[in-house]
C-alpha positions, 0 to 999 in steps of 0.5 A: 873635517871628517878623518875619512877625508882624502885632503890630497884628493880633496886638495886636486878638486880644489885646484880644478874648481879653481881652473874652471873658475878662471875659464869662466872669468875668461870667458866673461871677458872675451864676450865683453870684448865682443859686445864692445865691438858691436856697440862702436858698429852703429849701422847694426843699431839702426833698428832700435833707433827706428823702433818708436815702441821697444819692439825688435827689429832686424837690420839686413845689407845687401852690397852688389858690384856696380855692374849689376846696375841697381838703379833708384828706380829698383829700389823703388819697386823693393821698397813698394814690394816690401810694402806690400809683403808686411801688409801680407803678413799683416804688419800695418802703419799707424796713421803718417808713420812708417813700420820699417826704414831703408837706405841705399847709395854708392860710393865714388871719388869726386873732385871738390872746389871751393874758394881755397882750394881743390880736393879729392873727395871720398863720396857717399852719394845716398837716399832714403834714411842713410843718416838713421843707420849712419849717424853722423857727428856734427860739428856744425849744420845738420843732414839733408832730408830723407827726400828730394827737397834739397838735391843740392845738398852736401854734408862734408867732413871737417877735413874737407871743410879746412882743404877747400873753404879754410875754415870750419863753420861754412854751413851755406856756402857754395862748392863746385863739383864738375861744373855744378853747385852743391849747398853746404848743410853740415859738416861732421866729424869722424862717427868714432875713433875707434881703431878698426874705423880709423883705419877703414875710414881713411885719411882722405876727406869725406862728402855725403851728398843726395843721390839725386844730386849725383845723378845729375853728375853721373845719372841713375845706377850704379847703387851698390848699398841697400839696407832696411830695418824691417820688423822682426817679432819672430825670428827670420821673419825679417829675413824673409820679408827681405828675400821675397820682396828684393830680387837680386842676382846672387853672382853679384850680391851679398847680402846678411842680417847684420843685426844678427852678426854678433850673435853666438851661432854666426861668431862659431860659423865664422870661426869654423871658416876662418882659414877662408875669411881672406879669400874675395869671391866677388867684384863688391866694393864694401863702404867704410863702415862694412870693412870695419864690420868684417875685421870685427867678424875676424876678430870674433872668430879668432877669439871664438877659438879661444872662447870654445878651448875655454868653454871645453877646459872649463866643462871638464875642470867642473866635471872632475872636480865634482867626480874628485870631490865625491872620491875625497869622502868629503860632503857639505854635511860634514861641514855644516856639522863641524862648523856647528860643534866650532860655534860656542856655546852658551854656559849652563847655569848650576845650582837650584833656583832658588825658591822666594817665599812670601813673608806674612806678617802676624795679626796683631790685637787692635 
């Protein structure tokens, strides 16, 4: 090393360097953490399952109180505006395909009979894709279609399954729900068993049924799920799709492009109104899914706080030890000529080479 070298200035760069190098390992940890977080969030997926080609899609939410009385008839007329918006914006199906996916229903608490017994049933009544953007884990069976082919048609957890039939593989029996007979199709298991979705879910049992079934119990309204998986080639195009073709009342509706939920810019948004994240501005009932959603959105937030002191600690460690390294007199020259003169060198042959001679022999007389 060069003698002009400061080493107790060059030794503060060092130990600076070595700061910035944990914030980043830091950093990489806390992302990973978050990227863990929305992989166990499947709804947010739903666009990539939906899209036959790798192309990007946007998965958007909208939640309402019961008392903005969405009915199946609305949802409807979204669907065929939405229709009709992408076919503006020239986003044309291929031949019997769909370029886009939705789903919508409401959440109630109905009392389930069967030959063992009675329950009380958490219930998510559905239609449209509920099963691409929910899917669930079967133990056996299957879901229901998308349609009203089978309005009958009940999916029920393994804990209800063993509450009113004592048994598990009960696909094609009959339960009663008020008087009316529901079809067993499939019976499912818990999407996770995460800690957040443990929690969220519930000990209750759970049934999904048609929401045309459970009109039959309650009649058409009260939805208070809407979600679709729109085409987003460009950013916000989703988005707008979305808002020009869904007309809701926004004293009684929230809604959010949950694709976009763990990005960057929506975790630092987060953060900075953390200290509000507790305050309930509306009457909305979140499903099981969405609440897990929003402890994950605390947590990111919490974590971004400690992921910009990291990202600020870490630019000023960078910055003085590259300032403390050019006060050292220290430079990547010096290293590579020292460590060129601590290489060995090959010997140096001595002597004169010597000279061969060719020998020739005399003419001797024949």
């Amino acid at each position: 090393m060069n003698d002009n070298v400061n080493r107790k200035v060059l030794k503060v760069s060092g130990i600076t360097a070595l700061v910035f190098l944990i914030c980043l390992i830091a950093l990489g940890i806390f992302e990973l953490c978050v990227s863990v977080m929305e992989n166990n969030i499947g709804y947010i997926h739903a666009g990539e399952r939906w899209s036959a080609d790798g192309s990007p899609y946007a998965v958007i939410s909208m939640y309402a109180e019961e008392s903005a009385g969405v009915t199946s008839d609305q949802i409807s007329q979204w669907a065929y505006s939405t229709d009709a918006k992408l076919l503006e914006s020239s986003v044309t199906p291929k031949e019997n395909a769909r370029t886009w996916a939705y789903c919508y229903g409401n959440e109630d608490t109905l009392t389930v009979s069967g030959p063992m017994g009675t329950a009380a049933a958490e219930t998510m009544a559905v239609g449209g894709d509920f099963f691409l953007f929910h899917p669930l884990k079967f133990t056996y069976g299957s879901a229901f279609l998308n349609d009203n082919s089978n309005p009958m048609g009940v999916v029920i957890d393994r804990d209800l399954a063993w509450k009113i039939f004592g048994a598990e593989n009960i696909v094609g029996m009959v339960l009663q729900i008020e008087g009316l007979d529901f079809t067993v199709v499939g019976v499912s298991e818990k999407e996770s068993g995460g800690e957040i979705y443990t929690h969220t879910y519930g000990d209750r049992p759970r049934m999904y049924m048609s929401f045309a079934g459970y009109a039959k119990l309650r009649g058409d309204g009260g939805i208070t799920m809407y979600e679709a998986a729109l085409p987003n080639a460009v950013r916000s195009f989703a988005r707008n799709i979305f808002d020009g073709a869904v007309r809701v009342n926004e004293e009684t509706t929230w809604v959010f492009e949950v694709s976009d939920r763990f990005s960057l810019k929506n975790r630092y948004e987060n953060m900075k109104t953390l200290k509000y994240s507790w305050i309930r501005e509306n009457r909305i009932e979140y499903p099981y899914w969405e609440n897990e959603a929003k402890v994950a959105d605390y947590r990111c937030a919490v974590m971004m706080i400690f992921e910009v002191i990291l990202a600020a600690l870490g630019g000023i460690s960078m910055i003085l030890s590259f300032i403390l390294l050019r006060a050292s007199g220290y430079t990547f020259t010096d290293t590579v000529k020292n460590t060129w003169k601590k290489l060995p060198k090959p010997a140096k042959k001595s002597g004169r080479r010597k000279r061969k001679t060719r020998k020739i022999k005399p003419n001797t007389p024949e």
